[in-house]
PyMOL commands that place a pseudoatom at each C-alpha (Angstrom):
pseudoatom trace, name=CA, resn=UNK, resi=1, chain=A, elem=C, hetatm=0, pos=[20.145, 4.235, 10.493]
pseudoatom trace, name=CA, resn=UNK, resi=2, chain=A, elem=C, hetatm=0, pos=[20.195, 6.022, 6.965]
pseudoatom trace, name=CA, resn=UNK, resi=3, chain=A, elem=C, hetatm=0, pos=[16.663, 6.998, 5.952]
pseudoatom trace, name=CA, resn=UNK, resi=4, chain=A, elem=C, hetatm=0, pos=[16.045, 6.028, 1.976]
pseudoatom trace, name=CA, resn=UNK, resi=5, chain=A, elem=C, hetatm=0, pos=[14.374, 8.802, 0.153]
pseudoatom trace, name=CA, resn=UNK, resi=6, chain=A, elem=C, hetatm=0, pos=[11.343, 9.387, -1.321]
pseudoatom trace, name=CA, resn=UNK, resi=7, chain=A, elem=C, hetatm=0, pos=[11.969, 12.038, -3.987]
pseudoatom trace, name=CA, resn=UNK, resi=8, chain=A, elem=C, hetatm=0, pos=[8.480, 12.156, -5.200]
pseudoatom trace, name=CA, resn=UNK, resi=9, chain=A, elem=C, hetatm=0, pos=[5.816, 14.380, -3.992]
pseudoatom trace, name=CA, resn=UNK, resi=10, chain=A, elem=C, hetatm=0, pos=[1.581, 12.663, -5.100]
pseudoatom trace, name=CA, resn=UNK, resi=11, chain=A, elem=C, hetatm=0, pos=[0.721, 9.548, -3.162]
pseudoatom trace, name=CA, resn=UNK, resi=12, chain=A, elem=C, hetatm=0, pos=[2.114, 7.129, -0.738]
pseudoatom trace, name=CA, resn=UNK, resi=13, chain=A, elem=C, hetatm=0, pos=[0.296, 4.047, -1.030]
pseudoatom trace, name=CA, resn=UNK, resi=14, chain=A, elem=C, hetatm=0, pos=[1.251, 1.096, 1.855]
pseudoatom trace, name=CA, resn=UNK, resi=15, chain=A, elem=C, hetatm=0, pos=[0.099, -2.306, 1.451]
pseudoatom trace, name=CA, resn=UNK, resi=16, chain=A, elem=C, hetatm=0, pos=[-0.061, -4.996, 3.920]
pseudoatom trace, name=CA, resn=UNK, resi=17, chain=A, elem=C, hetatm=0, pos=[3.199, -5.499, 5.390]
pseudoatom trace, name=CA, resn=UNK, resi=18, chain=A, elem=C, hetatm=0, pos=[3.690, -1.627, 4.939]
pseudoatom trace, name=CA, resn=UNK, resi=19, chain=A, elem=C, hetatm=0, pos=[1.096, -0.698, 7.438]
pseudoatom trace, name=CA, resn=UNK, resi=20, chain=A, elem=C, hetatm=0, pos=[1.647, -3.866, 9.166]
pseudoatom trace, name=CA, resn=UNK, resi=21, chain=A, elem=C, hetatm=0, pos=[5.777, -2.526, 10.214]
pseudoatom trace, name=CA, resn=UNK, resi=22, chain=A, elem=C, hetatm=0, pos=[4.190, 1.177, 10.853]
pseudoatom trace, name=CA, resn=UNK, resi=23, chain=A, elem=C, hetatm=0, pos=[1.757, -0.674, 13.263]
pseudoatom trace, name=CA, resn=UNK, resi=24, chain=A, elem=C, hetatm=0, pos=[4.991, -2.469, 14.762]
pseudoatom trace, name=CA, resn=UNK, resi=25, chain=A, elem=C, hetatm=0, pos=[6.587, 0.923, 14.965]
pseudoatom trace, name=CA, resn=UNK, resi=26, chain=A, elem=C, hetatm=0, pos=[9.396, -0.118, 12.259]
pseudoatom trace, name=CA, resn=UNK, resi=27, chain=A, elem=C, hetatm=0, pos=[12.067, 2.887, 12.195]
pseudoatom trace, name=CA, resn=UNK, resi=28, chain=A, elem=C, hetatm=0, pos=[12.211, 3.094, 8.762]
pseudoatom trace, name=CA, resn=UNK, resi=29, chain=A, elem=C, hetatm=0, pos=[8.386, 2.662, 7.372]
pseudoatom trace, name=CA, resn=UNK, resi=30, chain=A, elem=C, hetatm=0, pos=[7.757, 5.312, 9.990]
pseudoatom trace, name=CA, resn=UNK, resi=31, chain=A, elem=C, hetatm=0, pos=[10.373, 7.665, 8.902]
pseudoatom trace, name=CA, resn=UNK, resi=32, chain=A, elem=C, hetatm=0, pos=[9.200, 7.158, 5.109]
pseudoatom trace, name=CA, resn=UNK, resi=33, chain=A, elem=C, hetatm=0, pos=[5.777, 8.059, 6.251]
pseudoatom trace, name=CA, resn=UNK, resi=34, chain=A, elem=C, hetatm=0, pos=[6.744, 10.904, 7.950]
pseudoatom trace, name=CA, resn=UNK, resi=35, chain=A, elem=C, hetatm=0, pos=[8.668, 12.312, 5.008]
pseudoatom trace, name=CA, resn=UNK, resi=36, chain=A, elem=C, hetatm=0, pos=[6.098, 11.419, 2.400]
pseudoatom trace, name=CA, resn=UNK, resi=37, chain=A, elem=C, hetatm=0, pos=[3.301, 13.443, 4.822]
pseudoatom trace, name=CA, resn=UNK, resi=38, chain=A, elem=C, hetatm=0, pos=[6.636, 16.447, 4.800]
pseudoatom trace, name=CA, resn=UNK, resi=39, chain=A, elem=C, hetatm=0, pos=[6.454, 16.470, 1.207]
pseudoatom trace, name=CA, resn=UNK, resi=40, chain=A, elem=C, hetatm=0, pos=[2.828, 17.157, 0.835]
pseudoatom trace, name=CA, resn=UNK, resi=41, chain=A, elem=C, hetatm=0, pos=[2.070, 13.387, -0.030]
pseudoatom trace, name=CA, resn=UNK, resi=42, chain=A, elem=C, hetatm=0, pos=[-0.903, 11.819, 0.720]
pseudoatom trace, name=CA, resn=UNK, resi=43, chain=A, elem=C, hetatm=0, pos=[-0.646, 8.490, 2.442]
pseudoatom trace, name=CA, resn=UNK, resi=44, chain=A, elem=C, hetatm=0, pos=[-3.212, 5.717, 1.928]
pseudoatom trace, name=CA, resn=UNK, resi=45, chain=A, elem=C, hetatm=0, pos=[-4.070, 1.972, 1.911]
pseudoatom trace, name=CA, resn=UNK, resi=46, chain=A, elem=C, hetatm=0, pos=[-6.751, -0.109, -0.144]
pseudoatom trace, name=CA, resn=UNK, resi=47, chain=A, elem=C, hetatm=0, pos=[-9.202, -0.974, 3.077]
pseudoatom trace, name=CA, resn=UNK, resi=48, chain=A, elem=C, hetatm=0, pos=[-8.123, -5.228, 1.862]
pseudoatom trace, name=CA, resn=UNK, resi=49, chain=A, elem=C, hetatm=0, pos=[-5.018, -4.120, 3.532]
pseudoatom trace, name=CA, resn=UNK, resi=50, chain=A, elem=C, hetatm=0, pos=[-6.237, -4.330, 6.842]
pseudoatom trace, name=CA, resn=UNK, resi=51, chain=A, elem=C, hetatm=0, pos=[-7.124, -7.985, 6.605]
pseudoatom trace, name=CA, resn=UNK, resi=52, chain=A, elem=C, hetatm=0, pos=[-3.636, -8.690, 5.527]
pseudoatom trace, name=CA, resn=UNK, resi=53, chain=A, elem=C, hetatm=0, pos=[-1.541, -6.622, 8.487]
pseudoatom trace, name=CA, resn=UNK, resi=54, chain=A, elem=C, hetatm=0, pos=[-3.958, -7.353, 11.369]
pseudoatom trace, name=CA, resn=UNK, resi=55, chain=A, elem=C, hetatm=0, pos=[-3.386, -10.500, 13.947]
pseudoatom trace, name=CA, resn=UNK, resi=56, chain=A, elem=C, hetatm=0, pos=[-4.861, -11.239, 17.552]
pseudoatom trace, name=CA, resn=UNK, resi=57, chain=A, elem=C, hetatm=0, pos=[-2.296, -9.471, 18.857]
pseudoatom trace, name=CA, resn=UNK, resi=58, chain=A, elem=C, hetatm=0, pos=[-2.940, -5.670, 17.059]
pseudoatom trace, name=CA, resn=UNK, resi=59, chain=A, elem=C, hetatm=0, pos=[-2.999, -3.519, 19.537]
pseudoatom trace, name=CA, resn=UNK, resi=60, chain=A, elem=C, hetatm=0, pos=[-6.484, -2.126, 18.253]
pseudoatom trace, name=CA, resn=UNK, resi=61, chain=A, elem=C, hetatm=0, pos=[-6.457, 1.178, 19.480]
pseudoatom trace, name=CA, resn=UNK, resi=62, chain=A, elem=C, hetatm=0, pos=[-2.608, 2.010, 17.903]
pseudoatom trace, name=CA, resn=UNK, resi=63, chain=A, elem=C, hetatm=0, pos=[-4.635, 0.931, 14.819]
pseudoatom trace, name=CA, resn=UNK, resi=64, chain=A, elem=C, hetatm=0, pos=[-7.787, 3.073, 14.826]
pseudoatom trace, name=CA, resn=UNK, resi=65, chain=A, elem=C, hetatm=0, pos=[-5.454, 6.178, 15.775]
pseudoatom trace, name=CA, resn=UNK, resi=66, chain=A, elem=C, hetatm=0, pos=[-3.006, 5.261, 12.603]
pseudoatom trace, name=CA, resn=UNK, resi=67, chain=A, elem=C, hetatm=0, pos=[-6.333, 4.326, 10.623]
pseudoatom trace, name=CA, resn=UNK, resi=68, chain=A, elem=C, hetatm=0, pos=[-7.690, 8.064, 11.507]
pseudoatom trace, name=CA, resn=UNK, resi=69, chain=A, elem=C, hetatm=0, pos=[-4.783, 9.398, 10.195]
pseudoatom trace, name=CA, resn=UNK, resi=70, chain=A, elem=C, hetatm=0, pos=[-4.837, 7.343, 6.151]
pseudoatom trace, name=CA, resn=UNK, resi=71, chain=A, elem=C, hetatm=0, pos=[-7.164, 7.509, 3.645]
pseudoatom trace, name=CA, resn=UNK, resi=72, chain=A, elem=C, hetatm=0, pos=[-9.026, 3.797, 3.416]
pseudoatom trace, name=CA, resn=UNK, resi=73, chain=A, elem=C, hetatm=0, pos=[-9.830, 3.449, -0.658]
pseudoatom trace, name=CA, resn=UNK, resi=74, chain=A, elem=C, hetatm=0, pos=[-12.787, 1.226, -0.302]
pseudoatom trace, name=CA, resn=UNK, resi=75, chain=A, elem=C, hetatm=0, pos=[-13.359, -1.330, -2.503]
pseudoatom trace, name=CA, resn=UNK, resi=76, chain=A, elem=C, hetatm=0, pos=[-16.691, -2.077, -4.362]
pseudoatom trace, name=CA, resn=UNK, resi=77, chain=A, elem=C, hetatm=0, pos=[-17.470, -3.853, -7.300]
pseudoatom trace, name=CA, resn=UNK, resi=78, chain=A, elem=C, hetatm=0, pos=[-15.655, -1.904, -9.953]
pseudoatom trace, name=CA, resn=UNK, resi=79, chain=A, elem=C, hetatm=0, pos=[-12.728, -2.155, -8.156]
pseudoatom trace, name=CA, resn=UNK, resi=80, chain=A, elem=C, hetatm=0, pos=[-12.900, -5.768, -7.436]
pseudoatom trace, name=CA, resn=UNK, resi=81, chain=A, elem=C, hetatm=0, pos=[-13.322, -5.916, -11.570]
pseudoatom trace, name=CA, resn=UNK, resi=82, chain=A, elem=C, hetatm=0, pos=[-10.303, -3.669, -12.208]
pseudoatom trace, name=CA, resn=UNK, resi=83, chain=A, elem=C, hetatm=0, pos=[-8.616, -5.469, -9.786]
pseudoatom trace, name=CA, resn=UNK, resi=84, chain=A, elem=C, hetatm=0, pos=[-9.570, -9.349, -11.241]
pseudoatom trace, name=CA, resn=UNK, resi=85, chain=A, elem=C, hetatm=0, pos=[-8.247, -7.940, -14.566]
pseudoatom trace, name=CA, resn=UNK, resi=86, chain=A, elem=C, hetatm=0, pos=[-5.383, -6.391, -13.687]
pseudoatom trace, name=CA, resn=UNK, resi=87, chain=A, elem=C, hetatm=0, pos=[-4.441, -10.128, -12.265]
pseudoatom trace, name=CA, resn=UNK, resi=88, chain=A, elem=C, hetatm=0, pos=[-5.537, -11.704, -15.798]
pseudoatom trace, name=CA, resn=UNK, resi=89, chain=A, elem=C, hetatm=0, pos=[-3.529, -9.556, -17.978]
pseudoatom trace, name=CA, resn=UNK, resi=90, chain=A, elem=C, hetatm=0, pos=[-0.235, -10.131, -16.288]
pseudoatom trace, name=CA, resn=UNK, resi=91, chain=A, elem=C, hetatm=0, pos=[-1.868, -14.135, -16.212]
pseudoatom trace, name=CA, resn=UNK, resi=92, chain=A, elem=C, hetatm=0, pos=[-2.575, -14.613, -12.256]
pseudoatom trace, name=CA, resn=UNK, resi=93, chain=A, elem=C, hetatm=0, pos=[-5.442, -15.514, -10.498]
pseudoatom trace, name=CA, resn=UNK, resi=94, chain=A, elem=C, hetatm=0, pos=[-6.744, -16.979, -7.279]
pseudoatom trace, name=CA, resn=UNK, resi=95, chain=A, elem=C, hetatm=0, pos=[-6.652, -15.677, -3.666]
pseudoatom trace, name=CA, resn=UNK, resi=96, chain=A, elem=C, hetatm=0, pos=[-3.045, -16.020, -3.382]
pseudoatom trace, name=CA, resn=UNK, resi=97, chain=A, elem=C, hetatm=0, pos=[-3.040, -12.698, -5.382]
pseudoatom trace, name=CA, resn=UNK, resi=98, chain=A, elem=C, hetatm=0, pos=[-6.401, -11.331, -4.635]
pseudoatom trace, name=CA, resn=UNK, resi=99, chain=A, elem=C, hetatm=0, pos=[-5.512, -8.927, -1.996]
pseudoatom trace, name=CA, resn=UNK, resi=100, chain=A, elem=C, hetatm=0, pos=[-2.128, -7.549, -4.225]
pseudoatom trace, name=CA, resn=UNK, resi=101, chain=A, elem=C, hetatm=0, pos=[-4.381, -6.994, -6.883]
pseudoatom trace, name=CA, resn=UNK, resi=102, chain=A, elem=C, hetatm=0, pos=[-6.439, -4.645, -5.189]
pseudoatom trace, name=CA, resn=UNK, resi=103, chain=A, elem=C, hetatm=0, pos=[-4.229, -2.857, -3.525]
pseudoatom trace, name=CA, resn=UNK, resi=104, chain=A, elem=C, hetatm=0, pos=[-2.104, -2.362, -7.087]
pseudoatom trace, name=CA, resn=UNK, resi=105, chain=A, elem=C, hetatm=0, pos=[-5.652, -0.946, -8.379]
pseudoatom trace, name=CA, resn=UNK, resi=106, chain=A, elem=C, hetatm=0, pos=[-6.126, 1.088, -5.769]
pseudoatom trace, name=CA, resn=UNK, resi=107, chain=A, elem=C, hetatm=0, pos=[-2.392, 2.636, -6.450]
pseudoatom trace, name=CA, resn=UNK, resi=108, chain=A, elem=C, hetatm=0, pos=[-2.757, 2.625, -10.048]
pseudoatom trace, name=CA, resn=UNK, resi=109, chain=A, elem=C, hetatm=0, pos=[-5.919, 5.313, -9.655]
pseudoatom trace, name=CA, resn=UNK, resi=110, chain=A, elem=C, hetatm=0, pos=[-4.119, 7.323, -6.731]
pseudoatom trace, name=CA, resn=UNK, resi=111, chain=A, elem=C, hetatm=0, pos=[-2.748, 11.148, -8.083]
pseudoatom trace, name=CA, resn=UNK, resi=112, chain=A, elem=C, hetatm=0, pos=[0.680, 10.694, -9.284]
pseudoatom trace, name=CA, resn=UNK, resi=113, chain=A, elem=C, hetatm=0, pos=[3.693, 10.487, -8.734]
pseudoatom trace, name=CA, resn=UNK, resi=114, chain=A, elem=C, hetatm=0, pos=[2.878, 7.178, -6.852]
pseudoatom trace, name=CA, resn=UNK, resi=115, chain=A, elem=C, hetatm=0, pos=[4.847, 5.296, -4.490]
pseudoatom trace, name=CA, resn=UNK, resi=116, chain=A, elem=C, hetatm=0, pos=[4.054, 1.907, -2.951]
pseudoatom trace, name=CA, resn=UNK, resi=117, chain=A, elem=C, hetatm=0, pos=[5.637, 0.375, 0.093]
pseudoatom trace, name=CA, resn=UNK, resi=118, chain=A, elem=C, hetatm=0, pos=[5.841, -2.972, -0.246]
pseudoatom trace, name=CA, resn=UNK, resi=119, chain=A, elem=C, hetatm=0, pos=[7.199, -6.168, 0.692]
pseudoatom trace, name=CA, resn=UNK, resi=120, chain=A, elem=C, hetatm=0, pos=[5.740, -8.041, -2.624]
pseudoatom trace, name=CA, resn=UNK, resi=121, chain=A, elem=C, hetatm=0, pos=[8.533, -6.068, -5.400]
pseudoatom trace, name=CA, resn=UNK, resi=122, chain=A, elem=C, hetatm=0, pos=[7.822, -9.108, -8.089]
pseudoatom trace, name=CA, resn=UNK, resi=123, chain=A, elem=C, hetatm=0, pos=[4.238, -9.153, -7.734]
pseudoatom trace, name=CA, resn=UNK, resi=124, chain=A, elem=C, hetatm=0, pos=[3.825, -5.339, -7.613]
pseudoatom trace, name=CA, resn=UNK, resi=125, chain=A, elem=C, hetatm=0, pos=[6.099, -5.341, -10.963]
pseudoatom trace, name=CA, resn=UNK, resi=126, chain=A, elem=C, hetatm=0, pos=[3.821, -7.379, -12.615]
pseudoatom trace, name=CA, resn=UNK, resi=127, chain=A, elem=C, hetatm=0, pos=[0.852, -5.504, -11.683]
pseudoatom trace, name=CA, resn=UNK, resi=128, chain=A, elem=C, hetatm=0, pos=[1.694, -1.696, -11.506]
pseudoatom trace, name=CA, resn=UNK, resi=129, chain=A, elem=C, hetatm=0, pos=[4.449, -1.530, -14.415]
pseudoatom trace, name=CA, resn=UNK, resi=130, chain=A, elem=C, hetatm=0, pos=[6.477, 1.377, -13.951]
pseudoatom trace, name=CA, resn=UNK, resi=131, chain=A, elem=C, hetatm=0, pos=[3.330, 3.358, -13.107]
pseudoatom trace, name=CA, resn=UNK, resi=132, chain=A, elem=C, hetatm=0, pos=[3.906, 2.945, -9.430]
pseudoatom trace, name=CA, resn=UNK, resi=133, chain=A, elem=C, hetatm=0, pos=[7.439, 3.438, -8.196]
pseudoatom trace, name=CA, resn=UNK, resi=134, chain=A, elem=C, hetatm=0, pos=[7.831, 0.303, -5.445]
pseudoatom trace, name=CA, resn=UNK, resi=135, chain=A, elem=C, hetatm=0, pos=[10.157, 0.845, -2.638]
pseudoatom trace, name=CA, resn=UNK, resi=136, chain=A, elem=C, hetatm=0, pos=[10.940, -2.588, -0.124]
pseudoatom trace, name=CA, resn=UNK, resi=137, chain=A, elem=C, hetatm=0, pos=[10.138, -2.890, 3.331]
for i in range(1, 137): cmd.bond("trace and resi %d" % i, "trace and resi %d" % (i + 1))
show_as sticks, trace
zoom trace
């Protein structure tokens, strides 16, 4: 399987069904994750992200030993404000979009270059601009 490449070197930012295919073991967010760490980048989720790629079935120790290994961006209430306006100036709302929001905040303060892995390219769009380059998983 060809590998796609990340030719950036900052911050690797993975939302919900990013870490939710590295928990599965997916071949390719792996290998992206591996050669964003080989380029020096640092790899992180907003902590919301957990809520969105765990199930009853996580295998919950493959997820504290991947957790140990990512830096977890909390989020408190500045965040959650950044976050809630982010989602009005691109005119969304609601819970449908709650978690994207944060997670775009949490990329849009990360050292750049930033790249997101993400399953949500439209959403992402709206919310990052071109300030976060978004690759599909």
């Amino acid at each position: 399987m060809a590998r796609r490449k990340l030719n950036h070197e900052g911050t690797l930012v993975l939302d919900s069904e990013g870490l939710s295919k590295l928990l599965a073991d997916d071949e390719t967010v792996v290998a992206l994750v591996a050669e964003a760490r080989a380029r020096g980048m640092e790899v992180v989720i907003c902590a919301l992200t957990i809520i969105g790629a765990v199930h009853a079935r996580t295998n919950k120790a493959r997820l504290s030993w991947l957790l140990s290994g990512l830096r977890v961006i909390p989020v408190g209430d500045e965040e959650a404000k950044e976050a809630s306006a982010l989602l009005m100036g691109v005119g969304l709302h609601g819970h449908k979009y709650a978690i994207a929001a944060a997670v775009a905040e949490a990329a849009l303060r990360q050292q750049r270059p930033v790249v997101m892995l993400t399953s949500d390219i439209d959403d992402m769009t709206k919310l990052c601009g071109d300030r976060v380059r978004l690759v599909a998983v």
